[in-house]
C-alpha positions as CSV (number, residue, x, y, z in Angstrom):
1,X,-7.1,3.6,0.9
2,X,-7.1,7.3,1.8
3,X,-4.4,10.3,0.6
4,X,-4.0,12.7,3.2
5,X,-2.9,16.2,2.6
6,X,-2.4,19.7,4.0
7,X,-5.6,21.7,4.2
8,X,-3.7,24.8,3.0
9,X,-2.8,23.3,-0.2
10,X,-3.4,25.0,-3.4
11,X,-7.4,24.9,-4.0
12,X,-6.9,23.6,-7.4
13,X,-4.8,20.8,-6.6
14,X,-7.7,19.7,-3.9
15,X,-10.3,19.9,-6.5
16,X,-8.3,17.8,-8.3
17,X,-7.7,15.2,-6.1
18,X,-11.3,15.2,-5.3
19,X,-12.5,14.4,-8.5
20,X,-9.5,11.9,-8.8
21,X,-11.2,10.2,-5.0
22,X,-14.5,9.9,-6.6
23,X,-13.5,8.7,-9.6
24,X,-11.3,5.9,-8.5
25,X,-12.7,4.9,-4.8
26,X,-9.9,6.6,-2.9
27,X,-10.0,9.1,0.1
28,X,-9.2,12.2,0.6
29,X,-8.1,14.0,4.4
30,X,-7.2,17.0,4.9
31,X,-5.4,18.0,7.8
32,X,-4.7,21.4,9.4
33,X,-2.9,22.2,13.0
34,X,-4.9,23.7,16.1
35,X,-3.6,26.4,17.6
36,X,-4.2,24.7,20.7
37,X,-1.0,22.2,19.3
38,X,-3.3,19.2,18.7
39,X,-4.2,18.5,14.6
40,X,-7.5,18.4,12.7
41,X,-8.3,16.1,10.2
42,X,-11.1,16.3,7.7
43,X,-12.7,13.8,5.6
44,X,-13.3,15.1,2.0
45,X,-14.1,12.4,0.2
46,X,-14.6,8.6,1.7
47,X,-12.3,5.4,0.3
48,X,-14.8,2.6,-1.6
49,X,-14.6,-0.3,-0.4
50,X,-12.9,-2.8,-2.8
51,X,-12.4,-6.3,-2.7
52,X,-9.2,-7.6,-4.2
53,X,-9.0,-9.0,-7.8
54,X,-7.9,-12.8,-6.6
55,X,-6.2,-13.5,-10.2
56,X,-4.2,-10.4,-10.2
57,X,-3.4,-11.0,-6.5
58,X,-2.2,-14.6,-6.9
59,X,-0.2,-13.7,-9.4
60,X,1.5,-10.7,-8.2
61,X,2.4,-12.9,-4.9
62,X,4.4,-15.9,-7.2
63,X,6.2,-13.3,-8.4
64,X,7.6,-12.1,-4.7
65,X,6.9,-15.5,-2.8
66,X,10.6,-16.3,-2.8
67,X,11.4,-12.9,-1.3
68,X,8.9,-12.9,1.1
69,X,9.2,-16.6,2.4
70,X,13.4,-17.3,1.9
């Protein structure tokens, strides 16, 4: 999962989220527009992979399975 956000944000709030990627396996873009029209994207920090918690998964799903498949 990756968060993608204006490169001219508020340095502050970038650290932030950067220790916040880090910490918890999410990544961080930055993005900023060329003058030539086009955009720029940056990768800050890179998404962990995970692998999905199979109990917490199953159960979540009984809980929408009659929405999903009515």
């Amino acid at each position: 999962m990756y968060i993608v956000v204006p490169g001219d944000a508020p340095q502050d709030d970038l650290a932030k989220l950067d220790m916040l990627g880090r910490t918890l396996g999410i990544g961080v873009i930055t993005w900023a527009k060329e003058p030539a029209g086009g955009f720029r994207f940056d990768i800050k920090v890179r998404a962990a992979k995970h692998e999905p918690d199979f109990f917490y998964m199953n159960r979540n799903l009984k809980l929408i399975e009659s929405k999903l498949f009515a």
